[in-house]
C-alpha positions, 0 to 999 in steps of 0.5 A: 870088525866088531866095532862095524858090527855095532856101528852097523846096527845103532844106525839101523835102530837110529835111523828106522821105525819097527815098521821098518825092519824085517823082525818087527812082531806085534806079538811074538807069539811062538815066543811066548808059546815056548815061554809059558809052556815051561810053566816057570816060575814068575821068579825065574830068570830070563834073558833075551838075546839080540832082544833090541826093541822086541815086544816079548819083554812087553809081554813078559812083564805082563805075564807076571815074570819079575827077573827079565834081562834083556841084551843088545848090541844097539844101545839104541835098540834098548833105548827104544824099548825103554821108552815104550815101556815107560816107567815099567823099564825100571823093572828090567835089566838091560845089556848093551853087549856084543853076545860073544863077548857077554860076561854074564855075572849069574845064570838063567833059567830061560836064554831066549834069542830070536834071530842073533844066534844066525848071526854068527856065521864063523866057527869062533863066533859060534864056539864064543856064542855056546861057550858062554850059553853053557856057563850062563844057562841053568835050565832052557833055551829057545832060538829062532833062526832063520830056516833052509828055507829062509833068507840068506841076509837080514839088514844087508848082512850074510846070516847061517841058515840052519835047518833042525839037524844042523841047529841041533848038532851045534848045541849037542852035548851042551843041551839036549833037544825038547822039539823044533817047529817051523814058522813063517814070519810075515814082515812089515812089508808083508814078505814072508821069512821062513824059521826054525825054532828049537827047545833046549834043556841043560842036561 
């Protein structure tokens, strides 16, 4: 099952140009308005999780962060954004990992993850995800999922909806809850994809 996971999203990444997938942003701007509004420190530690070839580690850098992990299942996806980012790659540690088996060696301040978390859609992915998320996360976390009123399959595959209630209830009482917003995203191929996104601090 995992194996097929993996198998699955290499050739996804393989095989298409960003344009060619739904999540593709040419800046992740709600991203980054929860990332600057925690005014960390550039020293702060920051994961991305599902990151893939996402920009937000683009901008990260710019932003003048200097411990930024990004994590993937894809090998491929990572090694994407390595070559966008050229030698600045060097500055950035990568992951090549399913999240429900990560095995996380420090903590973060920042767990950020657009669209893996809804993913997850059995009791023991998710039981994994939040289990490994409370060890790892010092300070905050941010996830974007795809909302009620969302799609119900990304990349050919089922996905959990969620709306503000429910993604709360999921990570109550490991975190507590700062706000939520809903977002729509428009695709590549100008399709429009409804998300929630929730803050979170570790109590």
């Amino acid at each position: 099952m995992e194996e097929n996971k993996k198998r699955h999203w290499e050739q996804v990444y393989q095989t298409k140009a960003p344009e060619q997938v739904s999540w593709t942003q040419s800046v992740p701007q709600t991203s980054l308005n929860f990332t600057r509004g925690f005014n960390l420190p550039k020293s702060a530690r920051i994961i991305d999780i599902g990151g893939g070839d996402s920009k937000l580690v683009d901008f990260l850098l710019q932003d003048g962060f200097t411990d930024i992990t990004v994590l993937d299942i894809a090998e491929h996806a990572l090694e994407k954004a390595k070559a966008r980012l050229g030698e600045k790659h060097l500055l950035v540690k990568w992951i090549v990992s399913d999240i429900t088996k990560f095995k996380p060696t420090e903590q973060f301040d920042l767990w950020h993850d657009r669209a893996a978390f809804h993913f997850l859609t059995t009791p023991q992915q998710i039981g994994a995800y939040l289990s490994i998320a409370a060890k790892a996360v010092s300070r905050f976390m941010v996830i974007g999922t795809f909302s009620d009123n969302g799609p119900e399959k990304c990349s050919g595959l089922p996905i959990k909806q969620y709306t503000e209630t429910q993604l709360q209830e999921q990570l109550t009482p490991l975190f507590k809850k700062i706000k939520c917003i809903t977002e729509d995203h428009t695709t590549p191929f100008q399709t429009t994809q409804n998300f929630i996104f929730c803050s979170f601090k570790k109590p």
